[in-house]
Backbone as JSON, one array per atom type, in Angstrom:
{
  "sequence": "XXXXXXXXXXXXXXXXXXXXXXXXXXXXXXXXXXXXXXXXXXXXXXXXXXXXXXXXXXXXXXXXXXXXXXXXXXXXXXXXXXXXXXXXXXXXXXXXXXXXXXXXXXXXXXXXXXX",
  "N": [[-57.07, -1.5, -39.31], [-58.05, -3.12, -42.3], [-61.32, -4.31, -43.49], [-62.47, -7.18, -42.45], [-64.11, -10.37, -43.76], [-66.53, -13.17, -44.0], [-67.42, -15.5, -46.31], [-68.94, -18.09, -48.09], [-68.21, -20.63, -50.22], [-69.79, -21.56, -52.12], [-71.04, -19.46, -52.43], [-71.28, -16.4, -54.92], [-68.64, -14.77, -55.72], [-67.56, -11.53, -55.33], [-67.19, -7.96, -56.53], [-66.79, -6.17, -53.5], [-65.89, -7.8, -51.94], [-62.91, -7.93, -51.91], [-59.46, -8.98, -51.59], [-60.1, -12.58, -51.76], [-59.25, -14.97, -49.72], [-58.89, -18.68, -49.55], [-59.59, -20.51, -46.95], [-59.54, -23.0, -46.49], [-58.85, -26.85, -45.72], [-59.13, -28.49, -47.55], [-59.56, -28.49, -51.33], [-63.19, -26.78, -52.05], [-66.0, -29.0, -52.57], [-66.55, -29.55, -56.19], [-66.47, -27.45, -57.02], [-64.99, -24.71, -59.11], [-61.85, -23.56, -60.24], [-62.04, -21.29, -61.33], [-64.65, -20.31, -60.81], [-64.17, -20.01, -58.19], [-62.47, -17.93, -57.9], [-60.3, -17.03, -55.86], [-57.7, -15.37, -53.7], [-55.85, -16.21, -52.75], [-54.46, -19.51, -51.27], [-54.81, -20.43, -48.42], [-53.68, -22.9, -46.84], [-52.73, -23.71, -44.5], [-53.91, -22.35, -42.38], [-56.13, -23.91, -42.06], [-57.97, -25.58, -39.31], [-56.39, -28.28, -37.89], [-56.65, -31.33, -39.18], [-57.16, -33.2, -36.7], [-58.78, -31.88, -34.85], [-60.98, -30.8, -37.02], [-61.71, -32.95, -37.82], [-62.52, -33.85, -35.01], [-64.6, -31.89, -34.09], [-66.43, -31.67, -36.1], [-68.32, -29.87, -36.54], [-70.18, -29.76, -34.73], [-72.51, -27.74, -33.65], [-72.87, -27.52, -30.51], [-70.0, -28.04, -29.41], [-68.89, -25.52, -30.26], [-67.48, -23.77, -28.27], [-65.8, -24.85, -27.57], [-64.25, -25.68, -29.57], [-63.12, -23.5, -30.46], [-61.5, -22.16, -28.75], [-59.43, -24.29, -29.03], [-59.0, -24.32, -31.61], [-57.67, -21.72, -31.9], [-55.54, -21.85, -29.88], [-53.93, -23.7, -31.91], [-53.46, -22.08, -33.87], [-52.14, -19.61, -32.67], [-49.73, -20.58, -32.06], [-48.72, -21.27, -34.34], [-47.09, -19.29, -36.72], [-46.07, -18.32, -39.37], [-48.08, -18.93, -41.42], [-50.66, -17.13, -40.29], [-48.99, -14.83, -40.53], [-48.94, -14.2, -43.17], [-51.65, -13.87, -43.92], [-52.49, -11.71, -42.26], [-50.93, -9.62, -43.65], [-51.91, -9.66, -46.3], [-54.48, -8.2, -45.27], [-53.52, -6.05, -44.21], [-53.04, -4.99, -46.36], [-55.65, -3.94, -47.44], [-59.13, -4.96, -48.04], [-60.07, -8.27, -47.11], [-61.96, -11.26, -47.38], [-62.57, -14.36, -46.16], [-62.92, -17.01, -47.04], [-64.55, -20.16, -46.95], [-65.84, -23.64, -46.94], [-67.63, -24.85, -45.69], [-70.99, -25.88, -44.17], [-72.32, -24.47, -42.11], [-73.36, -21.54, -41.39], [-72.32, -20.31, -39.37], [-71.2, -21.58, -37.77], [-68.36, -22.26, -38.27], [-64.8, -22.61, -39.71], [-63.71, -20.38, -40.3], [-65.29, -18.18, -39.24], [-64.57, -18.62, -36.72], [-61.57, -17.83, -37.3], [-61.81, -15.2, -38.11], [-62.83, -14.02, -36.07], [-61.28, -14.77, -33.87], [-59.03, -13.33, -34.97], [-59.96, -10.45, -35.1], [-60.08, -10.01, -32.17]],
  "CA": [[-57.11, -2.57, -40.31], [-59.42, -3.22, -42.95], [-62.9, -5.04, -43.23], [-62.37, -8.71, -43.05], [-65.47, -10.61, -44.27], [-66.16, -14.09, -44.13], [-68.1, -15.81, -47.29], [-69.3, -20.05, -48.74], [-67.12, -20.95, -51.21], [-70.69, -21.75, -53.14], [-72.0, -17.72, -53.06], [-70.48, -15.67, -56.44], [-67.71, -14.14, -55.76], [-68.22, -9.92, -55.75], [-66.17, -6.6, -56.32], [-66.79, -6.24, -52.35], [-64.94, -9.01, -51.04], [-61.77, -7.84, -51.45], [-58.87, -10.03, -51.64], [-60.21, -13.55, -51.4], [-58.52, -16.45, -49.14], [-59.33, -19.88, -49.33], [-59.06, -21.08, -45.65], [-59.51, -24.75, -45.97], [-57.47, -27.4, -45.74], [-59.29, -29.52, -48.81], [-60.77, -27.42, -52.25], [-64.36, -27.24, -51.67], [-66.64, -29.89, -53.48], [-67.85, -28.83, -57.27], [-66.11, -25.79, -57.3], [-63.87, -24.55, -60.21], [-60.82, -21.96, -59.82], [-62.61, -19.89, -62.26], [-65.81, -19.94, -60.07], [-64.21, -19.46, -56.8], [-62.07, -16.47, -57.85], [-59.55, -16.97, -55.07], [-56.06, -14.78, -54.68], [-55.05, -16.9, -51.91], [-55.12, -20.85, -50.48], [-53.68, -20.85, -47.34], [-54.26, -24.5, -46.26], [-52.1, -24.1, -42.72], [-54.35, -21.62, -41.69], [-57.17, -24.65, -41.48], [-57.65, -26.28, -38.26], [-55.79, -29.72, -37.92], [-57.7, -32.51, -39.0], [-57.6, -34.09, -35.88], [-59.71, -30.67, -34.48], [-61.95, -30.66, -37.61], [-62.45, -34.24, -37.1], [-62.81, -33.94, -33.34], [-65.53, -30.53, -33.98], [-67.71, -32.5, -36.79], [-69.75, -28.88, -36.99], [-71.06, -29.87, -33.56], [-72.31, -26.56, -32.24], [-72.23, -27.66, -28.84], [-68.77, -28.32, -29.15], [-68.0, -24.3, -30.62], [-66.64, -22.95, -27.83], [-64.02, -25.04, -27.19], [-63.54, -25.24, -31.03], [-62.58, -21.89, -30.99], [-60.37, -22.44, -27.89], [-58.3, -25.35, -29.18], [-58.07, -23.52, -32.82], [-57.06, -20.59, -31.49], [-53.98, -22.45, -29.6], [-53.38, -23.79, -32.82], [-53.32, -20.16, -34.67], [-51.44, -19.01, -31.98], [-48.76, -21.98, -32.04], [-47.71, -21.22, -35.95], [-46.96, -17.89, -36.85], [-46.01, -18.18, -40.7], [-49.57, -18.29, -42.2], [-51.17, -16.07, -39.69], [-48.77, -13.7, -40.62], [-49.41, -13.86, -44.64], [-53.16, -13.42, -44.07], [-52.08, -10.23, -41.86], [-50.24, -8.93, -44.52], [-52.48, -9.13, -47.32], [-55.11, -7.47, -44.44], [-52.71, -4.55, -43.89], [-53.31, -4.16, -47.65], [-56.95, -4.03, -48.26], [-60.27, -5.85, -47.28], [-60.41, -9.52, -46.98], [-62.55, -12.29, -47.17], [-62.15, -15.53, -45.81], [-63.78, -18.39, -48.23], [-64.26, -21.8, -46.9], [-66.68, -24.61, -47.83], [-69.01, -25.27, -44.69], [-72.41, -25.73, -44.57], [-73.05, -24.24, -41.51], [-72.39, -20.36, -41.66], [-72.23, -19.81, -37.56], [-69.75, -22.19, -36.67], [-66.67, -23.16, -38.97], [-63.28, -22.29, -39.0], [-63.81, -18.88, -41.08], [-65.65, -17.3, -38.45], [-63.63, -18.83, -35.46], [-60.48, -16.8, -37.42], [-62.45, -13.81, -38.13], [-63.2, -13.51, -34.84], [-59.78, -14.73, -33.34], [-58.32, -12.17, -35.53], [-60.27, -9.03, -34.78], [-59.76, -10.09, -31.06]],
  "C": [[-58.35, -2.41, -41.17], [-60.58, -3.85, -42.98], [-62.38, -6.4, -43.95], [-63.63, -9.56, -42.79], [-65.46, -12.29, -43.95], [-67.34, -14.61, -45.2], [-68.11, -17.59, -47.73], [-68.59, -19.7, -49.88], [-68.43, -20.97, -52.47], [-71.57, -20.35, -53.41], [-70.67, -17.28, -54.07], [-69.65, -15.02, -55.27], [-67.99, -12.08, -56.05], [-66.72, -9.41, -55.55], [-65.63, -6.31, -54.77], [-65.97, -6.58, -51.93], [-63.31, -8.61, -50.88], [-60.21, -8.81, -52.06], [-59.9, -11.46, -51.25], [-59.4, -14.75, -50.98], [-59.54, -17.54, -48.48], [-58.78, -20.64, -47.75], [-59.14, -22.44, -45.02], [-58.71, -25.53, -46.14], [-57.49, -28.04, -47.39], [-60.37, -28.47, -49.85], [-62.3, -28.04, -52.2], [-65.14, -28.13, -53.16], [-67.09, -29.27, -54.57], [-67.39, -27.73, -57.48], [-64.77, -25.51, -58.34], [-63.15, -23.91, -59.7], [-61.54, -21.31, -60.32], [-63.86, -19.04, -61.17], [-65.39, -19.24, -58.41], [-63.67, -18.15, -56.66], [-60.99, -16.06, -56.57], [-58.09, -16.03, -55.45], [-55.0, -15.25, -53.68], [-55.7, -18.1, -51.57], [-54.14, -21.15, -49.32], [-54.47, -21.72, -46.51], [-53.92, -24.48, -45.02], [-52.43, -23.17, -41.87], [-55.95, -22.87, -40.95], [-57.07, -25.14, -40.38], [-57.22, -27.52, -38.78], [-57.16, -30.46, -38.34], [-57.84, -33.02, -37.82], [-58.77, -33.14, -35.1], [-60.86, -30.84, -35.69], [-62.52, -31.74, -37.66], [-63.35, -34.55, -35.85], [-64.35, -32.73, -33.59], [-67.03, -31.3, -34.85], [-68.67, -31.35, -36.94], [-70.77, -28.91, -35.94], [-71.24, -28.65, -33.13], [-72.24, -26.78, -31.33], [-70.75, -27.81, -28.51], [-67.81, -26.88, -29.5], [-66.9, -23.79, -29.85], [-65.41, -23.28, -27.32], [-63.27, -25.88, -28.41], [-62.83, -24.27, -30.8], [-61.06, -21.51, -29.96], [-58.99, -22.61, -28.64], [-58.33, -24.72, -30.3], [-57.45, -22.32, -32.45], [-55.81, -20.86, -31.09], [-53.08, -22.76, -30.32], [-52.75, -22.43, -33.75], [-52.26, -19.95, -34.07], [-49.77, -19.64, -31.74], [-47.95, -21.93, -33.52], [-48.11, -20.07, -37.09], [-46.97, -17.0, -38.37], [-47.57, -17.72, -41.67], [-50.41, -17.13, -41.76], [-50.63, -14.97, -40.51], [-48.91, -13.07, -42.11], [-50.84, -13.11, -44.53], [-53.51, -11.88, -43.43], [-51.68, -9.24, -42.89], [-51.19, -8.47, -45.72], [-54.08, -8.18, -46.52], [-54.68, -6.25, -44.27], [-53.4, -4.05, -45.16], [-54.48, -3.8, -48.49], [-58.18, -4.9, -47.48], [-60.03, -7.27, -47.8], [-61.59, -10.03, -46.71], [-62.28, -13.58, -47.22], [-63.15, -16.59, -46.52], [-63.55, -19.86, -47.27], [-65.95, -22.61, -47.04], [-68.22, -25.2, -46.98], [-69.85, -24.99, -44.89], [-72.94, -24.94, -43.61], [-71.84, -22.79, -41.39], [-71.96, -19.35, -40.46], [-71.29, -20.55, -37.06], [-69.13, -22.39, -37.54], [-65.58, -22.33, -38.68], [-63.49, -20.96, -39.46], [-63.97, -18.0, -39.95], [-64.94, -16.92, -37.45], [-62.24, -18.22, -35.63], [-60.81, -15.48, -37.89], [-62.36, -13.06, -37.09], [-61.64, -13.25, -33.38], [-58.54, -13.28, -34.01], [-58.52, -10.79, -34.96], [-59.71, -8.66, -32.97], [-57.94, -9.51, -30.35]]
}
């Protein structure tokens, strides 16, 4: 496979990156289309609200973030398998809006992915 990246919705956009997918559920605050430069928004790749509710960005709570999204991932097959696809075809980067660049969902399907 190719090099899948993960990037803030608020850093520029580069040649690098690849395809860009938006992996949140809600467009990030302040941000234009023009600026974000997206070539995908796949919203049903975000964790559930009741998980991004329940997580709040708590690191102490990562690792069984990554759990319970993962079950989710693993539970609905359709989006996964788009974000595969445009992966077969090139490098990716995963865009989403968090502030904190060690725990959100980006990483937790970066990582679920490569796995």
């Amino acid at each position: 496979m190719h090099r899948i990246g993960v990037k803030r919705a608020y850093e520029p956009a580069s040649d690098d990156d690849g395809r860009r997918v938006l992996v949140d559920r809600v467009w990030p605050r302040g941000v234009t289309r023009e600026a974000l430069r997206i070539d995908a928004w796949l919203k049903d790749l975000a964790p559930s609200t009741a998980l991004r509710r329940w997580f709040g960005h708590d690191p102490a709570k990562w690792d069984q973030f990554r759990r319970r999204y993962a079950a989710e991932l693993d539970a609905d097959g359709a989006p996964v398998a788009e974000l595969r696809r445009l992966w077969r075809a090139g490098p990716v980067t995963l865009v989403y809006g968090a502030r904190d660049e060690a725990h959100n969902n980006a990483v937790a399907l970066r990582d679920w992915l490569r796995g």
